[in-house]
C-alpha positions, -999 to +999 in steps of 0.1 A: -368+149+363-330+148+357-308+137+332-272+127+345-237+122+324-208+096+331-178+097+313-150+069+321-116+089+319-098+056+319-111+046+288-107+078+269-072+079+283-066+042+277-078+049+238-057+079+231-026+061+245-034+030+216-039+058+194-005+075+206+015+042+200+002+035+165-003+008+146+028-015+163+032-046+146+003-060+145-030-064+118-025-031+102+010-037+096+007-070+083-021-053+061+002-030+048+024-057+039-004-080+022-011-045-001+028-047-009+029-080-019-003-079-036+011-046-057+040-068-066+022-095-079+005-068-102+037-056-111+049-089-121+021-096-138+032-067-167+062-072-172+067-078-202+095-110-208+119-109-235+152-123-216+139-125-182+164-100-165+136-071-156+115-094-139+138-115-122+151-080-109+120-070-091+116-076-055+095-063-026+111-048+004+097-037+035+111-026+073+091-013+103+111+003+131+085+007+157+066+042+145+069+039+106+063+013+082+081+018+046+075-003+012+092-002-018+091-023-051+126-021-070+136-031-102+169-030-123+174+002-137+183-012-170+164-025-187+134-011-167+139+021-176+136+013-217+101-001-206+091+026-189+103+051-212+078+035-239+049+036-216+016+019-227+027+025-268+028-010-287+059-023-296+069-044-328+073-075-300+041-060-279+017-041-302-009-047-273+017-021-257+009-014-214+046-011-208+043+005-179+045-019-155+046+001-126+011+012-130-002-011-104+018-001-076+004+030-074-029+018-073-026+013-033-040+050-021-073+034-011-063+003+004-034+019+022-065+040+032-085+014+045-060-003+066-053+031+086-089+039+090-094-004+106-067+009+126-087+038+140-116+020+145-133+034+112-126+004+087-150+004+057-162+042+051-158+048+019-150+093+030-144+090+065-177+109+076-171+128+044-136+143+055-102+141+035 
């Protein structure tokens, strides 16, 4: 009795090349992007509106230059920075308060997560095999 191995080399080799290249601009790039816009949204979505000028001020931006992808979501310093400064206290116009308007954004660690690990070929566990 015997028990004999085969490994295909070119397969490895072809699989740690797409790993070598990254993402490229494909599905986990345009992932990426849908969790930008969809952080955005949220963003938008707490603003709170007395003249209009802080939320017409935000705006997503995005770039890939072929190895990293960057987002950002800007608003106008002023007057964002009076809302944020107030945080989640209530206001006399917003006694509900949840000024902080931002919050959302920084809600994308697991998504962001997820969208590497589809990359990889691990899409959906929740640890990664229990690593960090």
């Amino acid at each position: 009795m015997s028990v004999s191995f085969e490994v295909d080399a070119d397969a490895v080799i072809r699989e740690l090349d797409r790993l070598a290249r990254g993402p490229g601009a494909g599905e986990t790039t345009f992932r990426l992007e849908a969790i930008l816009v969809s952080a955005f949204a949220a963003t938008q979505e707490r603003v709170h509106v007395m003249t209009g000028v802080l939320k017409a001020s935000g705006h997503p931006t995005s770039g890939f230059d072929g190895e990293t992808w960057t987002g950002e979501i800007g608003f106008a310093r002023h007057p964002g920075i009076f809302e944020l400064a107030r945080g989640d206290q209530p206001t006399l116009n917003h006694p509900e308060g949840g000024h902080y308007f931002l919050g959302p954004a920084y809600d994308t660690d697991e998504p962001v997560k997820q969208a590497i690990l589809g990359f990889l070929g691990v899409e959906g566990e929740e640890s990664a095999g229990g690593h960090e």
